[in-house]
Backbone as a printed PyTorch tensor [residue, N CA C, xyz], in Angstrom:
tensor([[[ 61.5870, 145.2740,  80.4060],
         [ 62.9180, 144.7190,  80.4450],
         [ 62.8590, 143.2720,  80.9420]],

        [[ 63.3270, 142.8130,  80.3120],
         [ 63.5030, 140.9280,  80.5560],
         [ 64.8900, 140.7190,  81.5340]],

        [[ 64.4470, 140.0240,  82.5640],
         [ 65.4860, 139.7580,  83.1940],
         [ 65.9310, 138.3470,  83.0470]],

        [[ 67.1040, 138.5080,  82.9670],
         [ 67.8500, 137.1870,  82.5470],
         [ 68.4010, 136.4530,  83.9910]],

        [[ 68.1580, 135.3540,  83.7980],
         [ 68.4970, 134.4780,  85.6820],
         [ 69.6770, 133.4630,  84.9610]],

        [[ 70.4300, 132.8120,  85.8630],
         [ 71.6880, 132.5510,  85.2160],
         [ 71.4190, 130.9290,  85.1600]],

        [[ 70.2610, 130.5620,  85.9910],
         [ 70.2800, 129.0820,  85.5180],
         [ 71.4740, 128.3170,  86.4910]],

        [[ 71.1260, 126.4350,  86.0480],
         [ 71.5920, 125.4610,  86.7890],
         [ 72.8250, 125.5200,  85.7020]],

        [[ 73.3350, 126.0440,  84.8680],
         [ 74.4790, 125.9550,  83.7240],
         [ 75.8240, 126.7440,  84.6490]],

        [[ 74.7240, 128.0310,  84.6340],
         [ 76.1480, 128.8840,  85.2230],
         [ 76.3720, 128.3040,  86.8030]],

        [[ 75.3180, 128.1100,  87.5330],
         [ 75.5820, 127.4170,  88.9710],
         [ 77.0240, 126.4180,  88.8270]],

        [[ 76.5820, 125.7300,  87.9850],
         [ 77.7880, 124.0720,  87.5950],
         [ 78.8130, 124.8970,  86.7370]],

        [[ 78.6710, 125.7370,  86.2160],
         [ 80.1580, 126.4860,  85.5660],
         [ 80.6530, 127.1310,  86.3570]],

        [[ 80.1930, 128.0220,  87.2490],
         [ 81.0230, 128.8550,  88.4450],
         [ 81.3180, 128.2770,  89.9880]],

        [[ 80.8230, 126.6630,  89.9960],
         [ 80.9780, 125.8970,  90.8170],
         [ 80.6500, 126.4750,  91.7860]],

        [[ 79.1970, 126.5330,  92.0650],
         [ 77.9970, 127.2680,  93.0770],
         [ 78.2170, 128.6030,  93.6280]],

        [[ 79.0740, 129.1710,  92.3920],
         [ 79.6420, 130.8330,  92.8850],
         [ 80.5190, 130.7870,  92.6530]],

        [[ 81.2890, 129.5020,  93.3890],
         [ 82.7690, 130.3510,  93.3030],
         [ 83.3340, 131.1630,  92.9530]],

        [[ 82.8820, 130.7380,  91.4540],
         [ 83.5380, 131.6160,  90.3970],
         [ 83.5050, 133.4050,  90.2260]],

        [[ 82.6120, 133.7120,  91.3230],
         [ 82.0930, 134.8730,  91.4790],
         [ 82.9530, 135.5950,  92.6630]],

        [[ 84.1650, 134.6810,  93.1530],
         [ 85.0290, 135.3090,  94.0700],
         [ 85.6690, 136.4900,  93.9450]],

        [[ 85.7460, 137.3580,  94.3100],
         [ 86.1300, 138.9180,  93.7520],
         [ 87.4520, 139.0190,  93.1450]],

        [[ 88.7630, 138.1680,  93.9940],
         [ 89.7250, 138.2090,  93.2350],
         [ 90.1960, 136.1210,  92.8300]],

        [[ 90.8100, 136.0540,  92.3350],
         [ 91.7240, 135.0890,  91.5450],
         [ 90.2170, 134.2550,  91.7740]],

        [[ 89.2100, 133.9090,  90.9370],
         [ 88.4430, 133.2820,  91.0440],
         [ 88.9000, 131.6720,  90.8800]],

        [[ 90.1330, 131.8160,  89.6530],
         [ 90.3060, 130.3260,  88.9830],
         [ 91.2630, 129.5550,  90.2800]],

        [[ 91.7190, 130.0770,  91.1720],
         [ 92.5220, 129.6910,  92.2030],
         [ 91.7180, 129.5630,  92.9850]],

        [[ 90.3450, 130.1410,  93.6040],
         [ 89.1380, 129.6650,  94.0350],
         [ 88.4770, 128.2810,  94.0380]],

        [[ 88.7760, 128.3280,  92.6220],
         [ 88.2410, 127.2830,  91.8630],
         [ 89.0670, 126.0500,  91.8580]],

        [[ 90.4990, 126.0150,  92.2040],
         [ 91.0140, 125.0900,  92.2010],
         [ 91.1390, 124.2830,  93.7280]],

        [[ 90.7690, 124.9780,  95.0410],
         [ 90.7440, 125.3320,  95.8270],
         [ 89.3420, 123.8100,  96.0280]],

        [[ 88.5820, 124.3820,  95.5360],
         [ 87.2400, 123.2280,  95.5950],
         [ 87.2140, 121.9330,  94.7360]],

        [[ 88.2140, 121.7050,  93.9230],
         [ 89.2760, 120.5760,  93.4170],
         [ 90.0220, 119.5450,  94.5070]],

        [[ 90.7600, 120.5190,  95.6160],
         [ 91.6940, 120.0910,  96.4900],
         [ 90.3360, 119.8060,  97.7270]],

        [[ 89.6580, 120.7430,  97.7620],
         [ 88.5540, 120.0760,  98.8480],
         [ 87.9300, 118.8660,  98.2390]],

        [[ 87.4980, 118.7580,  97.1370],
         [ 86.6860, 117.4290,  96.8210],
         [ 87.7600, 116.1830,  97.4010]],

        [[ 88.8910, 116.1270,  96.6660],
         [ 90.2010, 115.3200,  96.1740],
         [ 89.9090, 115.1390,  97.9540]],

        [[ 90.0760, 115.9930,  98.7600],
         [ 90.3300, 115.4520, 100.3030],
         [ 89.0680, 115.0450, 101.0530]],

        [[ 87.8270, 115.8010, 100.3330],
         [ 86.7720, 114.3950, 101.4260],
         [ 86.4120, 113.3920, 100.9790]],

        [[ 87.7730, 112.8300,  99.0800],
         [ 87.6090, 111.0810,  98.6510],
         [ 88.4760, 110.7890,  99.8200]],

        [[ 88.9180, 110.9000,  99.8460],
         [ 90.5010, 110.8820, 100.6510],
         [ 90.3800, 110.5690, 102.1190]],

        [[ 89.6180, 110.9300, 102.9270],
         [ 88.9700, 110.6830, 103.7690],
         [ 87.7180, 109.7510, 104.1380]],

        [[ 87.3080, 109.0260, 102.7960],
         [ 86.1180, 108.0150, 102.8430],
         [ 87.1500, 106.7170, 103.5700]],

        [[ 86.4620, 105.9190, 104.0730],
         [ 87.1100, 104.6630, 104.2460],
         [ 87.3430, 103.5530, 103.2330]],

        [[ 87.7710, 104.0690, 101.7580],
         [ 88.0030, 102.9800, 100.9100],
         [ 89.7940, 102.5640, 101.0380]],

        [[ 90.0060, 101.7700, 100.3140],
         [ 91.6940, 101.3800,  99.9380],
         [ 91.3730, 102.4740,  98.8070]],

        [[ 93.0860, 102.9330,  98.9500],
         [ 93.4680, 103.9450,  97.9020],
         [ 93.3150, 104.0140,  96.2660]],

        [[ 93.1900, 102.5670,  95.5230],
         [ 93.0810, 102.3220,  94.1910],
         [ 91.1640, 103.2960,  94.4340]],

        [[ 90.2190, 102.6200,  95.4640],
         [ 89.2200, 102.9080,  95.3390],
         [ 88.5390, 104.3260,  95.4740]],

        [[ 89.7700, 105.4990,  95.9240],
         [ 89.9520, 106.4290,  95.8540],
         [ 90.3040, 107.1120,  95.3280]],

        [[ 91.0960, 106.5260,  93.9660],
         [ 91.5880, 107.2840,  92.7290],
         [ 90.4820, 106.9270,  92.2010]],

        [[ 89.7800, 106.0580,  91.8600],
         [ 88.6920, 105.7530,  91.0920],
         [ 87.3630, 106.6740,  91.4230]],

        [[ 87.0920, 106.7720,  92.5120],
         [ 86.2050, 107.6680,  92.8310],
         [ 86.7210, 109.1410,  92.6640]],

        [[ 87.7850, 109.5250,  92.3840],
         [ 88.4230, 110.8270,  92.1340],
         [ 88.3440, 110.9940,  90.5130]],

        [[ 88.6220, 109.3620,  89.9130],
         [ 88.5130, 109.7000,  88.6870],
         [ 87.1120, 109.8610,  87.1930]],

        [[ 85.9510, 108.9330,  88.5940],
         [ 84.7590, 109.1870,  88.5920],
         [ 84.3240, 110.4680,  88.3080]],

        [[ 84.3350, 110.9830,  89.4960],
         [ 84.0430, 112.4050,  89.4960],
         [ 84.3630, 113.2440,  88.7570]],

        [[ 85.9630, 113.7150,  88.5620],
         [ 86.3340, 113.9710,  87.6340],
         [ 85.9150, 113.9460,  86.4380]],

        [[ 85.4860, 112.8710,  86.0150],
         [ 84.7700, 112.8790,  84.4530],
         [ 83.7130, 113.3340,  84.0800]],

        [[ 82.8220, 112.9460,  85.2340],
         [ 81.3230, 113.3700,  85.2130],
         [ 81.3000, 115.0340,  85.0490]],

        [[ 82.1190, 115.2970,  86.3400],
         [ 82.5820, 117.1800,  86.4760],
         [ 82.7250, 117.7160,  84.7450]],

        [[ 83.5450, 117.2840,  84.1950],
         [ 84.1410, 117.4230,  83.3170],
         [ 83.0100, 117.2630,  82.2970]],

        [[ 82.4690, 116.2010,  81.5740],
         [ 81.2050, 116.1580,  80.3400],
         [ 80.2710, 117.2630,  80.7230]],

        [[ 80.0750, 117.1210,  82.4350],
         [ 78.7910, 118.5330,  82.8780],
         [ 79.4650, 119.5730,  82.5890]],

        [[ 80.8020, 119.9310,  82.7700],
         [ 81.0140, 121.0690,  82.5390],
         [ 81.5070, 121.5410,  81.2530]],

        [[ 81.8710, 120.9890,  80.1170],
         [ 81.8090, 121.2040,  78.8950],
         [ 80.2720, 121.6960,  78.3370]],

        [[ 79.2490, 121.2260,  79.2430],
         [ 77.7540, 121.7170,  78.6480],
         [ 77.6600, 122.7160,  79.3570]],

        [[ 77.8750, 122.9880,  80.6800],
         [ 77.6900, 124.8040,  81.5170],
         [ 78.5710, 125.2510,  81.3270]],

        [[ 80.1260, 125.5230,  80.6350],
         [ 80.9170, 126.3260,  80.3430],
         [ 80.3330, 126.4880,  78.8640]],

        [[ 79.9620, 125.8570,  78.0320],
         [ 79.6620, 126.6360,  76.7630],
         [ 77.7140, 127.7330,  76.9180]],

        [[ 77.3260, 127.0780,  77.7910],
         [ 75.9910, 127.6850,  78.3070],
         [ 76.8690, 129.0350,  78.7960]],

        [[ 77.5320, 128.9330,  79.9810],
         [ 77.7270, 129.7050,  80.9130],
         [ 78.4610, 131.3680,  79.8270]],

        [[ 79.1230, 130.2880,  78.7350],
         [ 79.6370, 131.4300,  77.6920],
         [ 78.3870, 132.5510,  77.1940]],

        [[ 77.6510, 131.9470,  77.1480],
         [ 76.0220, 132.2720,  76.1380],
         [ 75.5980, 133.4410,  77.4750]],

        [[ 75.6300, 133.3070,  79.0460],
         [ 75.1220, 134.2990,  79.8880],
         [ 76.0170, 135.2010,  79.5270]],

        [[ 77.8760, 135.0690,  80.2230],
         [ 77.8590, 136.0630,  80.0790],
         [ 78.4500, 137.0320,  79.2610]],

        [[ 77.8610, 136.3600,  77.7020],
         [ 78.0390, 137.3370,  76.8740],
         [ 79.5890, 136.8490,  75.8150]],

        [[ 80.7460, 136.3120,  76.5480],
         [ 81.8720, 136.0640,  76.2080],
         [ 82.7130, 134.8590,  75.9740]],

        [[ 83.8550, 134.9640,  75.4220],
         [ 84.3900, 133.7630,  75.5250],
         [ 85.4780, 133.1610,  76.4900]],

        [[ 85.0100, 132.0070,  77.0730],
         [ 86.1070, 132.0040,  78.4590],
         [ 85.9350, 132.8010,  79.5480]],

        [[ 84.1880, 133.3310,  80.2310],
         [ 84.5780, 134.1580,  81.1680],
         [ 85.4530, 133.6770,  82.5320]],

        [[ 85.6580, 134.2500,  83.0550],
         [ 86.9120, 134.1040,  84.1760],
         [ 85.6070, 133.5540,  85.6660]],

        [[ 84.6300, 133.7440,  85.6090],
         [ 83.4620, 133.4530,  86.3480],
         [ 83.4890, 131.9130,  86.2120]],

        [[ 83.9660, 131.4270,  85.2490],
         [ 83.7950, 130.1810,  84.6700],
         [ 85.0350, 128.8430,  85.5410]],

        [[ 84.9210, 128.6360,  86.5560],
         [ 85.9080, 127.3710,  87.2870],
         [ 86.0160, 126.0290,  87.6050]],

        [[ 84.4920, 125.4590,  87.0770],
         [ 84.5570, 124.3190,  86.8280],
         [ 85.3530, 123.1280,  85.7390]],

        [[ 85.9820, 124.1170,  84.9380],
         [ 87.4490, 123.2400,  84.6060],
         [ 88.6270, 123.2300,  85.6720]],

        [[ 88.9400, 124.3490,  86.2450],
         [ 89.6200, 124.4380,  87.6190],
         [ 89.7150, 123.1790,  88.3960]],

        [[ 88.5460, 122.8080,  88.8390],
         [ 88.3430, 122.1070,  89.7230],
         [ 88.1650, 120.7040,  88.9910]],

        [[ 88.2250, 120.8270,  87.7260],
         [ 88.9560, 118.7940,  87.2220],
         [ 90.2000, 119.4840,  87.2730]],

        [[ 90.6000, 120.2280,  86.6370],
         [ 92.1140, 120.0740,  85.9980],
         [ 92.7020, 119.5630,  87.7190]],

        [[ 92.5900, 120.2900,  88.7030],
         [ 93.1140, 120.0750,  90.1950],
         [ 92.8630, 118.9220,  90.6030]],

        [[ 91.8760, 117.8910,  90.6090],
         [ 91.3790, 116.6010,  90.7770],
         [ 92.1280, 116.0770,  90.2400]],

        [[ 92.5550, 115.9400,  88.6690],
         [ 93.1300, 115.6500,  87.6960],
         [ 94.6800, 115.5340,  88.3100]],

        [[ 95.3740, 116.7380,  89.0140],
         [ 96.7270, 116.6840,  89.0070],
         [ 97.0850, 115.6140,  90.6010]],

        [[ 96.3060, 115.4990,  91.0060],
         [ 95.9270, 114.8860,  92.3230],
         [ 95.6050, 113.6970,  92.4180]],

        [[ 95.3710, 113.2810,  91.6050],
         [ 94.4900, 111.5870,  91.0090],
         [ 95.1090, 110.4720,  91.9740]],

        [[ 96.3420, 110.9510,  91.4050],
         [ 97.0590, 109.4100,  92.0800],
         [ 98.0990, 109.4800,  93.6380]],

        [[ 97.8630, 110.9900,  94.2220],
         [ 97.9050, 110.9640,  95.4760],
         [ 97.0810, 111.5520,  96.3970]],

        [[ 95.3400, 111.3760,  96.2850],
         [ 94.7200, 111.6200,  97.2820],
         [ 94.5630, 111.7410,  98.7280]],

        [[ 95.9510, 110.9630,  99.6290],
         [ 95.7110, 110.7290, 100.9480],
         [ 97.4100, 111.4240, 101.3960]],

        [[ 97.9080, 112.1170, 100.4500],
         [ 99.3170, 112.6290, 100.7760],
         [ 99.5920, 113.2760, 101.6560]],

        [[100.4340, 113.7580, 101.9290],
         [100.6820, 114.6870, 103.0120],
         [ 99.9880, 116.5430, 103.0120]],

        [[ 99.7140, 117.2900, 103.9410],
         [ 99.8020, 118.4120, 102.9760],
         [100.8680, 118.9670, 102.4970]],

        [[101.6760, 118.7850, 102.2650],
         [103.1050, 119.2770, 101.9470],
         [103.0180, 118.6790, 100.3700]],

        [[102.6240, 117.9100,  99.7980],
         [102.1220, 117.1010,  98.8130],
         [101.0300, 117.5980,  97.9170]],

        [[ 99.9780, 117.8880,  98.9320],
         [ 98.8100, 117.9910,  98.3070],
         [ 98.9870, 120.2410,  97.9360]],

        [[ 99.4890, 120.5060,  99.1360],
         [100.4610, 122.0280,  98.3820],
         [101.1730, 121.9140,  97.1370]],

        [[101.6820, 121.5540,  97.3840],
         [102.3080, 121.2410,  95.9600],
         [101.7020, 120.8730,  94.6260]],

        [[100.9140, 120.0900,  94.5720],
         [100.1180, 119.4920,  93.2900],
         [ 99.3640, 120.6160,  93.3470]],

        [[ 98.9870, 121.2210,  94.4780],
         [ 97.6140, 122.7240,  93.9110],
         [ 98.5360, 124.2240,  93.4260]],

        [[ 99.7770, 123.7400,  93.7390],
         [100.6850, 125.2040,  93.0580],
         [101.0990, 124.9720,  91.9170]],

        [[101.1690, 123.5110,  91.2810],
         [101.5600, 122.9130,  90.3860],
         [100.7250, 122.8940,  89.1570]],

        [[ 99.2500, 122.6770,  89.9430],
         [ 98.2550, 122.9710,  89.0100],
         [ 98.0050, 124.1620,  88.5190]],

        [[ 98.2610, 125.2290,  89.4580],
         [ 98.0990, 126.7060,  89.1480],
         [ 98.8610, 127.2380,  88.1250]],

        [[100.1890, 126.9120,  88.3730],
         [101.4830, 126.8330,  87.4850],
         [101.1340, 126.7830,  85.8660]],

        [[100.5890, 125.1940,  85.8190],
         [100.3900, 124.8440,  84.5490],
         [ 99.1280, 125.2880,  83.7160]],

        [[ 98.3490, 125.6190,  84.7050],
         [ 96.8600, 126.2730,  84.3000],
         [ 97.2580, 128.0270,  83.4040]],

        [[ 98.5640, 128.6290,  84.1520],
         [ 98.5890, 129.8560,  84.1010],
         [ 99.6820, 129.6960,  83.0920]],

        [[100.6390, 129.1560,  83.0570],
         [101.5060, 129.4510,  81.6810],
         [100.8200, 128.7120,  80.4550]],

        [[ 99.9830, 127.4230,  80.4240],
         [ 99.5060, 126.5480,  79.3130],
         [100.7600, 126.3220,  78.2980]],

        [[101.4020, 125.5350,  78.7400],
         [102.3910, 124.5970,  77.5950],
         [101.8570, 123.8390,  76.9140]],

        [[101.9870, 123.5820,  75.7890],
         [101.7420, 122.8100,  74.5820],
         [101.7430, 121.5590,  75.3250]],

        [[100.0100, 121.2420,  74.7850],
         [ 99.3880, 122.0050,  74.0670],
         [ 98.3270, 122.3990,  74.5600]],

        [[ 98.7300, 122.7570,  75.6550],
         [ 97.2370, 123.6820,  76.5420],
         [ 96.8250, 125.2510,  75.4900]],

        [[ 97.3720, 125.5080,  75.7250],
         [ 97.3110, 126.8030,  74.4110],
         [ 96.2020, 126.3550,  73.0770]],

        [[ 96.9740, 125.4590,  72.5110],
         [ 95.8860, 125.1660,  71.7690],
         [ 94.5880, 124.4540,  71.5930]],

        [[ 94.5400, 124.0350,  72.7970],
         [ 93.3760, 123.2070,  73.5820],
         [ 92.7360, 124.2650,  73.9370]],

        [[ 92.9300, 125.3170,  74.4000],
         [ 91.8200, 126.4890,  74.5540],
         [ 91.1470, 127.1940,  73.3300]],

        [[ 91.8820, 126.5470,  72.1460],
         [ 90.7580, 127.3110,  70.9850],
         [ 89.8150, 126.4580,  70.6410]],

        [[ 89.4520, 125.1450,  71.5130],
         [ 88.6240, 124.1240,  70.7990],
         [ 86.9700, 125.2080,  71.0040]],

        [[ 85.9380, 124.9370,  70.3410],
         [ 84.9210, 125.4100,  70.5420],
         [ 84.1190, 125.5110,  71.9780]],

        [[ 83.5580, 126.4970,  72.0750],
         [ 83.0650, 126.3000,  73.3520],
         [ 83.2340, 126.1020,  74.6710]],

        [[ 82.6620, 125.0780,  75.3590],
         [ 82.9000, 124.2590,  76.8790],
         [ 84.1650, 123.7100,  76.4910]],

        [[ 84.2490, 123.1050,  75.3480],
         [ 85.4620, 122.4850,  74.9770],
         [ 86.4550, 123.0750,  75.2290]],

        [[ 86.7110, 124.2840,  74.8260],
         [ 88.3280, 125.0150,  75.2110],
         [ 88.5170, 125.2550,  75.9000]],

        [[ 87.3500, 125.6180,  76.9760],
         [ 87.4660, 126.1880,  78.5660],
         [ 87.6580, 125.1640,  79.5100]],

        [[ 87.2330, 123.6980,  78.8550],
         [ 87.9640, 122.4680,  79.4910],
         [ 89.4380, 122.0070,  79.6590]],

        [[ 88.8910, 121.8220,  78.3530],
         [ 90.5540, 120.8010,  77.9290],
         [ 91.4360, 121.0150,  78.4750]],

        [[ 92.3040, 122.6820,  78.4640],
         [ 92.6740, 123.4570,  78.5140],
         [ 93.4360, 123.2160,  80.2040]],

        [[ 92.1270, 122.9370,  80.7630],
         [ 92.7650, 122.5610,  82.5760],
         [ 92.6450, 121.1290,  82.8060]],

        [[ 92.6480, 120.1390,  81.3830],
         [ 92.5750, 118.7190,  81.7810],
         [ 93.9950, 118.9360,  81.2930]],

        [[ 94.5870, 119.4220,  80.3930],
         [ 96.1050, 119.5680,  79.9640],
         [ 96.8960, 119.9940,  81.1900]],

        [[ 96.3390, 120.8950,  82.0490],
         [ 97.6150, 121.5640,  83.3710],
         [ 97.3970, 120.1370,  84.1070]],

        [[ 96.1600, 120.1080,  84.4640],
         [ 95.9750, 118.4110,  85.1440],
         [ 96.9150, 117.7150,  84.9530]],

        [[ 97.2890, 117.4230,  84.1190],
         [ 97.5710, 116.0400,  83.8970],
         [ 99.6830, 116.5080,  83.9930]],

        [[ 99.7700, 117.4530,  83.4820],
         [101.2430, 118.2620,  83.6150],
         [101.3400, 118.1500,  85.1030]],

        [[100.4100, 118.5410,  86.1700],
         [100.4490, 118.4730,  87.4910],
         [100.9110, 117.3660,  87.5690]],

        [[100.2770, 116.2860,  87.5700],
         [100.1170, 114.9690,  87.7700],
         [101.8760, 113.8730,  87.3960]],

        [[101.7320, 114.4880,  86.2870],
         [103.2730, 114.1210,  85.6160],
         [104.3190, 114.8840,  86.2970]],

        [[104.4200, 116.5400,  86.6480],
         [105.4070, 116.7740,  88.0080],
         [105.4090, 116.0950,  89.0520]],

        [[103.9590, 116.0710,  89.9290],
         [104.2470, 115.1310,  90.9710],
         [104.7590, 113.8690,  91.2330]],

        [[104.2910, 112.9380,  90.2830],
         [105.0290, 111.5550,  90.1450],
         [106.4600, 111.7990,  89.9520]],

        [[106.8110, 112.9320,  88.8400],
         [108.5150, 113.2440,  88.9130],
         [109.3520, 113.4820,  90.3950]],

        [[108.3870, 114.7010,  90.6830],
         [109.1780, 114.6840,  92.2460],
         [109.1770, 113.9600,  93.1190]],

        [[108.4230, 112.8240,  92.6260],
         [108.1230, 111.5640,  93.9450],
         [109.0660, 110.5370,  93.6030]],

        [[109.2290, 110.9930,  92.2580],
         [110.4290, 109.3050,  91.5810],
         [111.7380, 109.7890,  92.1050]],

        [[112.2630, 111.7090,  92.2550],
         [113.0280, 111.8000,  92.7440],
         [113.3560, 111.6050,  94.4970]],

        [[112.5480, 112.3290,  94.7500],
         [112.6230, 111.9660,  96.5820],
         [112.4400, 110.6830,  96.8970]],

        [[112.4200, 109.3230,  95.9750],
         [112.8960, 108.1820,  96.2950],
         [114.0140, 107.9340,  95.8390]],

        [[114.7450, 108.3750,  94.7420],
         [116.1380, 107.9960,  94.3610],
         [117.4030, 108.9450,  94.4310]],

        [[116.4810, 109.7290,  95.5180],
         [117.9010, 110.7140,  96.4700],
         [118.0880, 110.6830,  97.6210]]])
């Protein structure tokens, strides 16, 4: 019997386990999104230099993980396993971008926001999950991302003009 080892693919797709959390793994997963987002957040740069390094990362996260989410598909067996949270953790970076140093009352919010949009997928997250591969298991939470991102700035344009 050949034993199969899961490799540096699934490590970077389940974001060093995470993904292996017994329950709500992808909320796990978003979880280590909001931790990254807060130790940019905590470097001593000015804030532009902190979205940039958020949006750095983010990308890099993101190309690596389009190659270990379609690997990570090939271990275990399926499409989209739920083991799989390294889109999680851009899409959450993603909804966070442009307020890294917020309050937590703020930074709650953008991670319920992200969850929100991750879990219903509005157009066209839906159809961003049939792209092939790493691809659909991406996109998919760069779409709630960015829906995050676009609530928060909404509720911020309002709690200044009320």
């Amino acid at each position: 019997m050949i034993e199969r080892r899961p490799g540096p693919a699934v490590w970077i797709a389940t974001s060093g386990g995470v993904g292996f959390f017994p329950f709500a793994p992808g909320t796990a997963g978003s979880a280590v999104g909001l931790g990254l987002v807060m130790a940019i957040a905590a470097l001593p740069l000015a804030r532009i230099w902190q979205q940039a390094a958020i949006a750095a990362l983010a990308l890099a996260l993101g190309a690596l993980g389009v190659w270990a989410a379609t690997q990570a598909e090939k271990y275990f067996a399926k499409t989209d396993p739920g083991q799989v949270v390294i889109d999680e953790v851009v899409g959450q970076m993603i909804t966070l971008l442009f307020c890294p140093a917020a309050t937590w009352k703020w930074l709650l919010a953008g991670f319920v926001l992200f969850r929100f949009f991750d879990v219903v997928k509005p157009f066209p997250a839906r159809r961003l999950e049939r792209a092939p591969g790493g691809w659909g298991i991406m996109l998919d939470d760069v779409a709630a991302g960015i829906y995050g991102a676009l609530a928060l700035a909404l509720f911020g344009w309002v709690q200044t003009v009320v």
